[in-house]
N, C-alpha and C positions, 0 to 999 in steps of 0.2 A: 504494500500500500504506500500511496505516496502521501505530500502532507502539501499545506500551501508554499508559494514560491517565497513566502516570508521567513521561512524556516526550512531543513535541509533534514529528514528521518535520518537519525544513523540508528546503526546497525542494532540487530539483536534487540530483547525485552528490554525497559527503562521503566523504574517508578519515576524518572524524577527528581526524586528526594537527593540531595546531598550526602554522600555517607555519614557515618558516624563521627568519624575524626576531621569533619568538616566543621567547626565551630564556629569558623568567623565568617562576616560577611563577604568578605573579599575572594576567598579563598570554592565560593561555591560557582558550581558546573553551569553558568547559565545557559549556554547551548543545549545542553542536557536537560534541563528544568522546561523551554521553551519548546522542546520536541514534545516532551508531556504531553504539554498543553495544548500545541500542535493538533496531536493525534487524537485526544479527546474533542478539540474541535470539529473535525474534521468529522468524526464519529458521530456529532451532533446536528449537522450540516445535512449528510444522509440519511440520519432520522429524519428530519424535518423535511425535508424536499418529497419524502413517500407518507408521510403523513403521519405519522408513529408517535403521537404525542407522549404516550408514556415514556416510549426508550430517551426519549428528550429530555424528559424530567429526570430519569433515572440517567442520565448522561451528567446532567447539568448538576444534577446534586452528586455526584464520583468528582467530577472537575471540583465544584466550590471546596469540598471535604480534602479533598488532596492537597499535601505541603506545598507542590510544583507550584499550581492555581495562586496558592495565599504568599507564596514568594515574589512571583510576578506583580501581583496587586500590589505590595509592597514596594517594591522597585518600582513600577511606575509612581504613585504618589511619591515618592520620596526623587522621586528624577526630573518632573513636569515645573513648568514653571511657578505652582504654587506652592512648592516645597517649602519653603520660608514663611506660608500665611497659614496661622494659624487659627483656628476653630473659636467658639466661645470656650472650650478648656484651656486656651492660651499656650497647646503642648504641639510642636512639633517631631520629629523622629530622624534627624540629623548624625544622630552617632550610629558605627556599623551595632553597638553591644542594642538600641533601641530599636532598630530595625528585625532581629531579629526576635528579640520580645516580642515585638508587635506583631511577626509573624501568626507566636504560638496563643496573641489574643484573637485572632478574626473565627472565632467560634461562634454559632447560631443559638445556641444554646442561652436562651439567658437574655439574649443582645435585646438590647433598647436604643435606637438610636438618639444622640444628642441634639435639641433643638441646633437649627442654623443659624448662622452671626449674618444678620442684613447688612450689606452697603452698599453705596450708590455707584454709579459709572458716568460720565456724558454720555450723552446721544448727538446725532448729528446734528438735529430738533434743535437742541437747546436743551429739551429734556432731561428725566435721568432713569437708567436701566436700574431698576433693583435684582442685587446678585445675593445669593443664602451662600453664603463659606459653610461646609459641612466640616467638623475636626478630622482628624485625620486619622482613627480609627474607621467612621463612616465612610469615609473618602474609600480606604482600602478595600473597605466591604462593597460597596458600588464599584468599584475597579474588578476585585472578584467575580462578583456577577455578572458583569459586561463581558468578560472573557467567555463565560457560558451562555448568553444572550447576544453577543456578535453574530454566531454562525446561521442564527435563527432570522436574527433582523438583517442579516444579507442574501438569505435563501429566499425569504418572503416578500422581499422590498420589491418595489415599483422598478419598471425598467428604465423610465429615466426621471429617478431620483437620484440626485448628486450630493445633496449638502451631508455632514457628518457622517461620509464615509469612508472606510479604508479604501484606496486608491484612487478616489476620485476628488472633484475638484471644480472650480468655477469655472475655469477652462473647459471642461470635457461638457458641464449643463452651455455655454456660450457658443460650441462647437456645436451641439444639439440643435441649436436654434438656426443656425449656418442651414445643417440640413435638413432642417424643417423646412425654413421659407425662401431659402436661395432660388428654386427653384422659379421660371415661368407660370405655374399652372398650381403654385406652392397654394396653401391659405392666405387669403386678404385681412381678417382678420384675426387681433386677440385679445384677449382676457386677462387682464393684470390685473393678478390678485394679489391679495396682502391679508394674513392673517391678524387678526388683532388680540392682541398680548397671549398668544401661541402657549409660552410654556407657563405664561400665570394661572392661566382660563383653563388645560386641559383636565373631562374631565377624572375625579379621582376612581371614582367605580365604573367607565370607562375602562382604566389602566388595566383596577383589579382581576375584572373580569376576562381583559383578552390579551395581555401580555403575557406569554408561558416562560412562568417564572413561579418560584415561590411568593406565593401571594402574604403571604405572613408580614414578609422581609418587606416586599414592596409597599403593602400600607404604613407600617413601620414608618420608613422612608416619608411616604405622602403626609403624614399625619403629623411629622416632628416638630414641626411647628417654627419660628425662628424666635432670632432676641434680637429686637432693635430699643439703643439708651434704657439697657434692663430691665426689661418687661416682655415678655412670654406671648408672642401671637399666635394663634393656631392657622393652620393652612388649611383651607376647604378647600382646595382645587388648587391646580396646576403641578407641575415639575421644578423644583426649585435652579435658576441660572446661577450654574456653578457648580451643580453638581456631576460628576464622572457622566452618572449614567443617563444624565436628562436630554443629553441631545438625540440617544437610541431610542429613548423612549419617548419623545413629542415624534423623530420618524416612523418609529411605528403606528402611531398613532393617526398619523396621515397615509402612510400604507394602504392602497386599496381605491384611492384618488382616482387613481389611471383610471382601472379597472369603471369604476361606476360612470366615472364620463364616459368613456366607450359604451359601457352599455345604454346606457341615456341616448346616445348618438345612433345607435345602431337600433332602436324602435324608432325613429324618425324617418333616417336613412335607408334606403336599400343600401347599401353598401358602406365602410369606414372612408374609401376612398373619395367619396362624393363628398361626404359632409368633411373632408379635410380636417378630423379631430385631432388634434396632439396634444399631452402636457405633460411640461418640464418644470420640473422644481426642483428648488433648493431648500432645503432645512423647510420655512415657515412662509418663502416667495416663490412664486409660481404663474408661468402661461399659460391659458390655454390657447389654442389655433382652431377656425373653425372658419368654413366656406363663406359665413355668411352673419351678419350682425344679427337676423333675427333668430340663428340657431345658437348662438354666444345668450341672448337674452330670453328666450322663450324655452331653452335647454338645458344648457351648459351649467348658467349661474345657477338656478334652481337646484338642479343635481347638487352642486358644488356647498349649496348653503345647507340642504339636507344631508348630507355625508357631516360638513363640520359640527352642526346643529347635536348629531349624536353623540359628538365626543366635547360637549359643553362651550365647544368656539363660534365665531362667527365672522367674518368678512368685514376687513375696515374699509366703511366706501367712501372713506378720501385719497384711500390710496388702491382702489381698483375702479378700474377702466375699463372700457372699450374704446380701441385704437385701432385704424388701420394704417396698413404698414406702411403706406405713403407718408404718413406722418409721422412715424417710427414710436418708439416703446424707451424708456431704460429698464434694464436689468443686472442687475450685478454688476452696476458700475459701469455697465457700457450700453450705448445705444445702439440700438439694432432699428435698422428703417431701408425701404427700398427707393431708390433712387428712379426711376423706370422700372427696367424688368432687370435693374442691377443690385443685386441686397448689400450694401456694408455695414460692417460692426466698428465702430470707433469709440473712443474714451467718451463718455456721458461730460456733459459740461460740468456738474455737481462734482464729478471724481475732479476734475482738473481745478475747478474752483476750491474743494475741501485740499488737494494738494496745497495750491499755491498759499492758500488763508494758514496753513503748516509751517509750510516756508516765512512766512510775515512772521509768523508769530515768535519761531526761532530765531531769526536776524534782531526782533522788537525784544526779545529776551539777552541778549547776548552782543550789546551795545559795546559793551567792555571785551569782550572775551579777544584771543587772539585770531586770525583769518585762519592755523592751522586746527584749532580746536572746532571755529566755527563749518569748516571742511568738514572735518572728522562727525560732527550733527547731523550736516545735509547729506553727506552720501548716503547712510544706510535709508533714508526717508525717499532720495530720488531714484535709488536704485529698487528697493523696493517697488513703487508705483510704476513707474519702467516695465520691471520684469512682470509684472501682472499685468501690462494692458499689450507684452510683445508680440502677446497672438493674434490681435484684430488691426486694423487696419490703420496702423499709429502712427506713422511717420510723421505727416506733415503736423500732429498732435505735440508730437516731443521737440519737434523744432519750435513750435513754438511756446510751450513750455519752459524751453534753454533759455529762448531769446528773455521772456518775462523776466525768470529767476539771476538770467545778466543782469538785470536793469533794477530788481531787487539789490542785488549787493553791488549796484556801483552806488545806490544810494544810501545804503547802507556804509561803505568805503568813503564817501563825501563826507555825511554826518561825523565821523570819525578826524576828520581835518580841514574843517571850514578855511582853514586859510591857505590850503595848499591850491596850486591852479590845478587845473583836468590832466595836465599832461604829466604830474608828479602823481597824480593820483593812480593813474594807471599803470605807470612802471612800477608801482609798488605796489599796488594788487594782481593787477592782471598780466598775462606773459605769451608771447607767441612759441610755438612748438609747430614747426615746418613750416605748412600752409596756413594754420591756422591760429589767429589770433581772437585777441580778448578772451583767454583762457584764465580762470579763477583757479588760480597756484599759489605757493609759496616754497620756499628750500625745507627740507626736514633736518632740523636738527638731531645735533649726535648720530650721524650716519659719515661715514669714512669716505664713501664718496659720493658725489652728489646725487641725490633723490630730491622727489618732489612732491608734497599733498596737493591734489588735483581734484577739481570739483569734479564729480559725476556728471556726466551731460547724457538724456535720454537718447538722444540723436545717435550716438555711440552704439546704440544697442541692436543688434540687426532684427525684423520682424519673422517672425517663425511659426510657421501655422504649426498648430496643437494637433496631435493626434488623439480623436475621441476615443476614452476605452468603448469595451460592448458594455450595451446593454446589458445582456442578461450574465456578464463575466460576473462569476464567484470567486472570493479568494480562498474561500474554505472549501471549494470543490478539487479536488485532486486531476480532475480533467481541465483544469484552467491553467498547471501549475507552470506550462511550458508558456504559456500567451504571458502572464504575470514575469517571469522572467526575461521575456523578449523585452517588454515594455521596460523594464529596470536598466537594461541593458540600454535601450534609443538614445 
């Protein structure tokens, strides 16, 4: 048998377990520990695809019960970027001698889990996202389960749902849309949809009832309630943001989406190809595609409000539309719109404005700072937004994004020496390198021989069309494991 392309079976039986003379954290087999787990998933993946609920449960509870499962759930929390935030117990798990205590705590037995610490985020709005910090016993115990509810919520999932999944990506839902409506004869119209507060709203005896999981653990979970300025709220509804396991579980949740738009389309339709139905989602946003505006409104939406209706959500109608594609859509940051019978995908004005309003706002902070520190800021922020918009159609985007954030720090560069003329100003900011001038450089110091910190410029980056995975690819299917590795490889 083989196991996914994430992981490599070796040889012979394995429990897993680290031997006995393995006592420190350092010194254990995690190649060994992950084929475990591996193969239990994989195990659970086949259940599930033939319908075998029990062997699933009984899969899933061998996985949670087994040291391999509660090592891993360990090492992810203790590796992920919240490793340092700690819970309302105030405890995190930093030392190797805590990590494995914590191990030999993730027992079911007994477990109550600890109210969540509310905080706030920005939003793009202005708003503020409330996120629950679970401590990081819970933390571990929802990373546990996830391991055993992955193979389940990838075998069942929607074929083109993209968000909050292993291997896939904004890229691959953006590439979706390419072949959806590239074509001549494509849909005219779509359905921009927008769930409203997705993982606050979802509901809780929804979950209970149709997530195959230990239903115990999971109300547990729903129920813990948080702590915001010391005082105890309880949660009637939703998935708390910030928890391991709540983005599997608001997508399972919308799982089944496709499915009932199809069928909705297909009592109206003689055919799927006539009424031109598709939808693509990510995580809690979503298109539909349909021939024709009155099967989006007298169809589509319908279906769409009764499916969420049952899992206690409903549709924010300030932020769903109907659009035709002459007039284009954004989605995930880029706009998708046909030009004639020509479809392009570019940077959404709002990604390029929240860029740039970034960029102000780091120059407006860093009056003082020096031009190589100031470098060292903007690269990972332009490089970043760059490499995520290299798939659509960006060129003439990033050139003019350069030219902006030039014109940003010459003004920035000015401010800095009211009294110098333009021409002093430049030779000490900016620097030609071949052909190309007004480059924002400076020399690096402590380097033996000369180097230089160089802004990032988008224009640099060459555009490269994405290759969409499939559809219906599994990572936990052992017949995918050769495509999974091709892709790794590209």
């Amino acid at each position: 048998m083989t196991v996914p392309a994430a992981v490599a079976k070796a040889p012979g039986r394995s429990t897993g377990a680290p031997p006995a003379n393995e006592v420190t954290w350092d010194r254990i087999n995690w190649d060994q520990v992950a084929q475990e787990v591996a193969r239990l998933q994989v195990r659970i993946a086949k259940a599930s695809k033939v319908g075998r609920w029990n062997k699933v449960k009984a899969l899933q509870r061998l996985l949670t019960s087994s040291r391999s499962g509660k090592l891993l759930a360990v090492k992810r929390v203790t590796e992920n970027k919240g490793k340092r935030t700690a819970g309302v117990d105030g405890k995190i798990w930093s030392t190797p001698a805590s990590k494995l205590k914590a191990v030999q705590s993730l027992e079911f037995r007994g477990y109550r889990p600890l109210p969540l610490r509310r905080v706030y985020i920005p939003k793009s709005n202005g708003k503020e996202r409330p996120l629950g910090i679970p401590c990081m016993r819970d933390r571990a115990m929802q990373a546990l389960w996830l391991l055993a509810l992955s193979p389940v919520a990838e075998t069942t999932a929607d074929p083109n749902s993209y968000g909050f999944r292993p291997r896939r990506s904004t890229a691959d839902a953006i590439e979706q849309c390419f072949c959806t409506l590239a074509k001549r004869a494509s849909a005219q119209w779509i359905l921009e949809g927008d769930i409203r507060g997705c993982f606050d709203n979802i509901s809780h005896s929804w979950l209970e009832e149709n997530i195959p999981m230990d239903r115990a653990i999971l109300s547990r979970w729903l129920k813990a309630g948080y702590m915001e300025r010391g005082k105890l709220f309880p949660t009637e509804a939703g998935t708390p943001q910030g928890g391991i396991a709540s983005p599997v579980l608001a997508n399972m949740a919308l799982d089944g989406l496709e499915e009932a738009v199809w069928s909705a389309a297909r009592r109206i339709t003689t055919a799927r190809q006539k009424s031109k139905v598709n939808v693509i989602r990510y995580a809690d946003d979503f298109i539909v595609t349909a021939a024709s505006r009155e099967l989006l409104e007298q169809c589509v939406k319908p279906t769409v409000e009764k499916f969420l209706a049952a899992r206690g959500l409903h549709l924010a109608p300030e932020k769903t539309f109907i659009t035709h594609i002459s007039e284009g859509f954004d989605f995930l940051g880029q706009n998708v719109r046909k030009y004639g019978d020509k479809l392009l995908i570019k940077p959404a004005r709002k990604s390029v404005k929240a860029l740039l309003d970034k960029v102000r706002e780091v120059l407006k902070k860093n009056m003082a700072a020096t031009q190589a520190q100031v470098i060292m800021l903007l690269n990972p922020i332009l490089r970043g937004w760059a490499m995520y918009h290299r798939h659509v159609v960006a060129a003439a985007t990033f050139t003019k994004v350069d030219h902006l954030v030039c014109r940003m720090l010459w003004n920035w560069a000015k401010r800095r020496h009211p009294r110098k003329n333009t021409g002093w100003v430049k030779a000490r900011y900016f620097r030609r390198f071949g052909p190309r001038d007004w480059i924002f450089a400076c020399p690096a110091c402590g380097y033996k021989q000369m180097q230089w910190f160089v802004l990032f410029r988008a224009e640099t980056l060459p555009i490269l069309r994405h290759t969409k995975i499939r559809s219906d690819a599994n990572l936990f299917d052992p017949a995918w494991t050769a495509y999974f590795q091709r892709r790794s490889r590209a």
